[in-house]
C-alpha positions in Angstrom: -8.6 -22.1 40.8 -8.8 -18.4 42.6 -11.2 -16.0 41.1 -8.1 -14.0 40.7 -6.4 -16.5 38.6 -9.8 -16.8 36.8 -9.8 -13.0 36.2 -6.1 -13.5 34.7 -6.5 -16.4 33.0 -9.7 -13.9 31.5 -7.6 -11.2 30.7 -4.5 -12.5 29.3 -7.2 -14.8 26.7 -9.3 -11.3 25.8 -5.5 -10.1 24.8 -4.1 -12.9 23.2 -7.7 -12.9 20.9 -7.6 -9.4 20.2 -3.6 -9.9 19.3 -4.2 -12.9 16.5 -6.8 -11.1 15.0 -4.7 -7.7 14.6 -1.6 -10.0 13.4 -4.2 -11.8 10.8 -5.7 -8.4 10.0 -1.9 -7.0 9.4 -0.9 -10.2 6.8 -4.4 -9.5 5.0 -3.8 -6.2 4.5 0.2 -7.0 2.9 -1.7 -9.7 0.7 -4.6 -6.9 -0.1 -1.9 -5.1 -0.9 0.4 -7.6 -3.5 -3.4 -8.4 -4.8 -4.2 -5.0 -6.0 -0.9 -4.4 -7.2 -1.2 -8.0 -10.0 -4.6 -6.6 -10.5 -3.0 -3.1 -11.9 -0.3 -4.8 -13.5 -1.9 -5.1 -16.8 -2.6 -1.4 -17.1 0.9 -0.4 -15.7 2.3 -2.4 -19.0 -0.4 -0.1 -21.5 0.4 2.9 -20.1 4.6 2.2 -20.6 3.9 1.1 -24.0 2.0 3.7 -25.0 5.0 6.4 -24.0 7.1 4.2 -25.5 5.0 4.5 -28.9 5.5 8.6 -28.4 9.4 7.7 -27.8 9.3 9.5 -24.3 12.2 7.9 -22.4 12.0 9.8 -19.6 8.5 9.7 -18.9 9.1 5.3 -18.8 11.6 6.5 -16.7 9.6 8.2 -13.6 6.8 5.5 -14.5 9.7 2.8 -13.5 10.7 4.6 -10.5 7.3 5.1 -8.9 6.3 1.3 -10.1 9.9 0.0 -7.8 8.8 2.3 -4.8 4.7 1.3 -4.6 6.2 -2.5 -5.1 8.6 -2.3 -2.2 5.4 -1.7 0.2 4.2 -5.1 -0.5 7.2 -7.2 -2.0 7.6 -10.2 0.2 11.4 -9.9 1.4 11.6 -12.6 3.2 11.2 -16.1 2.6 11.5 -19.1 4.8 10.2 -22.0 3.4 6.8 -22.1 5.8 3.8 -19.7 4.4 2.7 -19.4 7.9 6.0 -18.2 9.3 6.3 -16.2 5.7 3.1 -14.0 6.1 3.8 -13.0 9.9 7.4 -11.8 9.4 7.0 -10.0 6.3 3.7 -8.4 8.0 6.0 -7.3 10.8 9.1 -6.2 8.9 6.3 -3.8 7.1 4.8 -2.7 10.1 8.5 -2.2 11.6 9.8 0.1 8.4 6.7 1.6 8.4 8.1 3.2 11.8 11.4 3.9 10.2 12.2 0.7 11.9 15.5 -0.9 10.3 14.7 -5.0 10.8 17.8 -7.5 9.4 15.9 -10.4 9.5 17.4 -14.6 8.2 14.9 -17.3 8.7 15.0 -21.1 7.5 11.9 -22.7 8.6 10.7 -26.3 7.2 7.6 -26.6 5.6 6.2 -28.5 8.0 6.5 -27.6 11.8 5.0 -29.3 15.0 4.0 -26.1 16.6 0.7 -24.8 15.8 0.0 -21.9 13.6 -1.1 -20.1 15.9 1.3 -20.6 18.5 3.5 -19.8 16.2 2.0 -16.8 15.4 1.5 -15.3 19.5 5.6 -16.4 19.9 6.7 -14.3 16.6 4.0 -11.6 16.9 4.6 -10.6 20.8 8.4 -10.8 20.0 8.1 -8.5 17.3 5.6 -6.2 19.0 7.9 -5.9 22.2 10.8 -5.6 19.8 8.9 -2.5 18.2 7.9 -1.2 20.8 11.0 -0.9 22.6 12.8 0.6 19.0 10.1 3.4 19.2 12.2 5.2 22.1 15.6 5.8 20.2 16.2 8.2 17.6 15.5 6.4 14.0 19.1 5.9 13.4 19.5 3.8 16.1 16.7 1.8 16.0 17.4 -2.1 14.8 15.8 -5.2 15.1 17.6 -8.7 14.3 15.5 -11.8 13.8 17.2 -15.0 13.2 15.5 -18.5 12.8 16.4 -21.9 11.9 16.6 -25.5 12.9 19.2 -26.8 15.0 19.0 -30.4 14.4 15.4 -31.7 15.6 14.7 -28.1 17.2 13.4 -24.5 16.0 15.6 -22.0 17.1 14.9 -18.1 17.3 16.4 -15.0 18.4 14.7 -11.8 18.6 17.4 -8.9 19.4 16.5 -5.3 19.3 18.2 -2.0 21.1 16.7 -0.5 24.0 17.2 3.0 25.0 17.2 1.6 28.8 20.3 0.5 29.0 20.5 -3.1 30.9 17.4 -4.0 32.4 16.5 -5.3 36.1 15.1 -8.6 37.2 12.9 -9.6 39.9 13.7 -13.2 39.8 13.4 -14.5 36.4 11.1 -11.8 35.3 12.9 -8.3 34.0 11.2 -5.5 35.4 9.4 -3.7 32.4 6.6 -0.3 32.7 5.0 -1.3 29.6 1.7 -1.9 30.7 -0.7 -5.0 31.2 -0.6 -6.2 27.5 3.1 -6.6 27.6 2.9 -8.6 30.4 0.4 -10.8 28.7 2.2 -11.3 25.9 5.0 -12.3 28.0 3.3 -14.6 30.2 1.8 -16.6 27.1 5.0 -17.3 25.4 6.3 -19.2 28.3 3.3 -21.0 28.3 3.8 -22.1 24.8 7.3 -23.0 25.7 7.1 -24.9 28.6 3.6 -26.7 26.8 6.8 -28.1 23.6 9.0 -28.6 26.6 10.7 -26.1 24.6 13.4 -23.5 26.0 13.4 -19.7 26.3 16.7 -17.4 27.5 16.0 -13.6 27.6 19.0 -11.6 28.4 19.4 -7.8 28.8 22.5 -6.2 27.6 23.4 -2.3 27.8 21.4 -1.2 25.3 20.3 -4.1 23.6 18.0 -7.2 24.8 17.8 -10.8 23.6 15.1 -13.9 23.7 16.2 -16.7 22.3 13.7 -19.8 22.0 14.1 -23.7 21.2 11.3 -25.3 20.3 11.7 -29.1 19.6 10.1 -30.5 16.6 9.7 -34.1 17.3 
């Protein structure tokens, strides 16, 4: 091997370390978060009794409304079936809306999958990132993200969709041509890896003002 490809092979590791460990630190924080939350719940209750015991309906009222809008921070919306799958969606649809980010998101994912965590975890992380990232140069409302997963008989199947404000992207070979920086890049470069390791496949397509992956990942 090169010393350049060393010094890649370096570089695109450094990245992919530092990215699991802000993913993890994201799904801690949303648990932190839900923890806290079951942790006040008991006090919530006292205080809504006690307006209740001074018969001040509208006070329960407000109480309600500011109860549903701290809970939607850290409700879990969606669930797959796989807590692993679970805890990295739900971390990135919060860090998504948290950018005014709309995300429409439908995943069925067995309990059990072949792919490892964190494999798992780099494919739907730099997806979402990208996906993010790109929605972050429209106005708010146009930015979207779609996120579909499920099986298709013995294979995984996702598709990450998000608009662009580029309008259809070029491609030098297979790769599209992207000014995102070295991290991007990274990210990019490791997911085939992980594909092509399952003998899985990967389709990314560039639309005006929208762009696709789509992944199969075998599970047998």
């Amino acid at each position: 091997m090169s010393l350049f490809s060393k010094y890649i092979n370096k570089c695109i590791g450094a990245y992919q370390h530092e990215l699991i460990e802000t993913h993890y630190a994201e799904v801690e924080n949303m648990y932190r978060k839900m923890r806290g939350w079951r942790h006040d719940y008991r006090d919530h209750i006292q205080t809504m009794k006690a307006y209740a015991a001074a018969g001040d309906l509208q006070a329960i009222s407000e109480y309600l409304d500011k109860l549903d809008t701290d809970l939607s921070t850290v409700d879990m919306v969606l669930k797959t079936g796989n807590k692993m799958t679970d805890a990295i969606i739900n971390s990135k649809i919060s860090l998504a809306r948290a950018k005014n980010i709309n995300v429409k998101a439908d995943a069925h994912i067995p309990v059990s999958l072949t792919i490892s965590e964190i494999d798992l975890c780099i494919i739907i992380g730099n997806l979402f990132d990208n996906a993010i990232e790109a929605s972050l140069a429209l106005p708010e409302d146009k930015r979207m993200i779609r996120v579909y997963m499920d099986m298709k008989n013995t294979q995984l199947y996702m598709s990450f969709t998000n608009f662009t404000a580029t309008g259809k992207l070029k491609k030098k070979g297979n790769i599209f041509c992207t000014n995102k920086g070295m991290g991007h890049g990274f990210g990019l470069v490791r997911i085939d890896d992980i594909i092509e390791r399952y003998g899985g496949y990967l389709s990314r397509n560039s639309e005006e003002g929208a762009f696709t992956t789509e992944i199969l990942l075998p599970q047998k």
